[in-house]
C-alpha positions as CSV (number, residue, x, y, z in Angstrom):
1,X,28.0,-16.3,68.0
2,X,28.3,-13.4,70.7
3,X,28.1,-16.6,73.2
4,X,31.1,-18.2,71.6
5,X,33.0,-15.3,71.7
6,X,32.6,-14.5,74.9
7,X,33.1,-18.0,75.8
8,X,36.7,-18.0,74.0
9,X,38.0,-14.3,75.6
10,X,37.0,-15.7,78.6
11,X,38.6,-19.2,79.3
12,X,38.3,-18.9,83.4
13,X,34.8,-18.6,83.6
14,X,32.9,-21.7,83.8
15,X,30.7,-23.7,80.8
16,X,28.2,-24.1,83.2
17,X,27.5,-20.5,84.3
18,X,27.7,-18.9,81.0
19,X,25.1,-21.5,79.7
20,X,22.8,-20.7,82.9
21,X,23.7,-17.1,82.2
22,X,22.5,-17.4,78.3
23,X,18.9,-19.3,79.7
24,X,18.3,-17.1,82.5
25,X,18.2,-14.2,79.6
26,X,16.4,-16.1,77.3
27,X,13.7,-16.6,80.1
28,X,13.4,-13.3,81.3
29,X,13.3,-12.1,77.3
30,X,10.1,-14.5,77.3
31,X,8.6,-13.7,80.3
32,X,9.1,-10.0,79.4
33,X,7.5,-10.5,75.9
34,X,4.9,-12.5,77.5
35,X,4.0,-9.9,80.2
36,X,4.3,-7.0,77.3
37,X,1.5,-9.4,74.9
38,X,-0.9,-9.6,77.6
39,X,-0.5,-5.9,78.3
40,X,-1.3,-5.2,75.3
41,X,-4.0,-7.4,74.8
42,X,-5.8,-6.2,77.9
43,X,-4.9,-2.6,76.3
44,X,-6.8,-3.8,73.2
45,X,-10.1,-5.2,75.5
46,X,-10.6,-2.1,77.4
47,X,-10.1,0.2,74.2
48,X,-12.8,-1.8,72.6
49,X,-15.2,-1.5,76.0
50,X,-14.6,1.9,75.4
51,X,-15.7,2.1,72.1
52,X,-18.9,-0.3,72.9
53,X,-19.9,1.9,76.2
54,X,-19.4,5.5,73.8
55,X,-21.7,3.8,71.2
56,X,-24.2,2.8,73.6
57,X,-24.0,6.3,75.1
58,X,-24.6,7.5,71.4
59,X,-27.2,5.3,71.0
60,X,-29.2,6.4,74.3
């Protein structure tokens, strides 16, 4: 609806670019959730190799 808005208080500016405009930002939202997922996932692997090489020290 924000789009649409926009769209309508701004009569000059063109279809085209506000529609490339909207799915450049989509793409970067994705590619920035994305990127932050796989942070966090690598986050998660090296927390639990950790956890696996303090229980082997443990263990020893």
């Amino acid at each position: 609806n924000a789009v649409g808005t926009e769209g309508n208080a701004n009569i000059g500016q063109g279809i085209g670019t506000q529609a490339e405009a909207v799915l450049g930002t989509e793409a970067e939202g994705i590619a920035l959730e994305l990127q932050a997922m796989q942070t966090l996932e690598l986050m998660q692997v090296s927390h639990f190799l950790m956890d696996k090489k303090l229980l082997h020290k443990l263990e020893l």
